[in-house]
N, C-alpha and C positions, 0 to 999 in steps of 0.2 A: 591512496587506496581507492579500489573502483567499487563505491556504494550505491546500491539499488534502495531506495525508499519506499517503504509498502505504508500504507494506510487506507482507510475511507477515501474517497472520493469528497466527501464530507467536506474533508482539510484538506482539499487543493492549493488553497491559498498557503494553506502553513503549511505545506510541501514546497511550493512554490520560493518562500524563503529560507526555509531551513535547506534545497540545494543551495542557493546562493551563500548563506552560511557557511557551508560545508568545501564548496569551491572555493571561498577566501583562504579556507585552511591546509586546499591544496589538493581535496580529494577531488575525482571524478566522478559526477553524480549522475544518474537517472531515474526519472520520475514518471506517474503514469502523463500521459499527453494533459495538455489544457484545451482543447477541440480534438473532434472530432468529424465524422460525416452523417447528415442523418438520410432520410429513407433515397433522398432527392441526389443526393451528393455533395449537397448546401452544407460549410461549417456547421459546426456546430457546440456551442460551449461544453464543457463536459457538465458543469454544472446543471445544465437545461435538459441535457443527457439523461443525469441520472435522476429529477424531475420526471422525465416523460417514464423512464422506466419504471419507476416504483407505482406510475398508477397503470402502465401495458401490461394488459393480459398475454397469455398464451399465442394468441391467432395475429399477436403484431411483430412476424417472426422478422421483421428490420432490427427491431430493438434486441433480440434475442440473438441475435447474427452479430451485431455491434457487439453486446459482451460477452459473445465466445472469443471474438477476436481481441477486444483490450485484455482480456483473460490469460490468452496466449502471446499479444506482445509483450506483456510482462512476466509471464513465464520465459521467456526469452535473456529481457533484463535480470533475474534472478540469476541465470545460469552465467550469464556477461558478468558480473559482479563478483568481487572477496568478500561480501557482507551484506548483509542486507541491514535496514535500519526501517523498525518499526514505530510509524507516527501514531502511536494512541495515545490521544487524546480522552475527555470526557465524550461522550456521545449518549443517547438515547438512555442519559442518566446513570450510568456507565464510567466507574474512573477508567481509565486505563483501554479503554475501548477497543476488542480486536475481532474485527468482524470475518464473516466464513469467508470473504475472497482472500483475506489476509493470513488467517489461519492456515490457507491452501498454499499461500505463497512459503509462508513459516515453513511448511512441509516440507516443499518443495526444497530450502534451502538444505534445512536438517540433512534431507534428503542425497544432496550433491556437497553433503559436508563444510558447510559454509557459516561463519560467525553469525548468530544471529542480536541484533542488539534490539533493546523497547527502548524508546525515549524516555517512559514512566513504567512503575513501576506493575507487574503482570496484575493484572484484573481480575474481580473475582466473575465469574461468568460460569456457563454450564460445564464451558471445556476449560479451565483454570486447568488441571492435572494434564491436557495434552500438552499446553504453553509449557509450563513446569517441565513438562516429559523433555522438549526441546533447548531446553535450559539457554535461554536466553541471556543474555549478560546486559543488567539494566542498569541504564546512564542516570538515572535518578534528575533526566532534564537539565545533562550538563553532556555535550558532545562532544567537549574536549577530552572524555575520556573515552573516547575511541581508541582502539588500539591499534 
């Protein structure tokens, strides 16, 4: 199966292994990048990425250019993909954790009719009842049951 991974930025790293994971078992994965570019053209970690962005304002339209674009090459990957697989995790105290990029990507999936799976179980949060709405099929943290 050709699975798109959506999560935080957050869990790059356990993105990072849960493809490798996922390739052992045969699937084809893709994930958001691990660099990028920043204002210069200079690598740049995603990590440090999303670091500078959370304290840029409005007027550092580099940083805002950079996440229209990861925005839409993973809107890209969602649409390449049979499934997507959401990596929520805990986060900002948060079980379950699914943040508005990921929500958007969930949409998106709904959207072009495509499996959506949580790694854990849906979170309780402002928008629980849109997750719900998208009926997700949760692996309760075991991948082998992908279908």
């Amino acid at each position: 199966m050709k699975i798109t991974i959506c999560g935080s930025i957050a869990f790059q790293d356990e993105m990072n292994k849960l493809k490798e994971e996922l390739e052992k078992q045969g699937h084809e994965v893709k994930i958001p990048p691990n660099t990028m570019k920043d204002e210069q053209g200079n690598p740049l970690s995603v990590q440090d990425y999303y670091t500078i962005r959370k304290s840029a304002d409005a007027s550092e339209e580099w940083v805002w250019d950079k996440k229209e674009e990861a925005m839409m090459r993973h809107f890209e990957k969602v649409d390449w993909c049979d499934a997507i697989l959401v990596l929520n995790k805990e986060k900002n105290g948060i079980l379950g954790y699914v943040g508005a990029n990921t929500l958007m990507e969930m949409g998106l999936a709904l959207y072009l009719d495509k499996p959506i799976y949580l790694l854990h179980p849906v979170p309780t949060m402002s928008y629980t009842e849109e997750i719900l709405g998208m009926k997700p099929i949760v692996l309760d943290g075991d991948i082998r049951k992908l279908a």
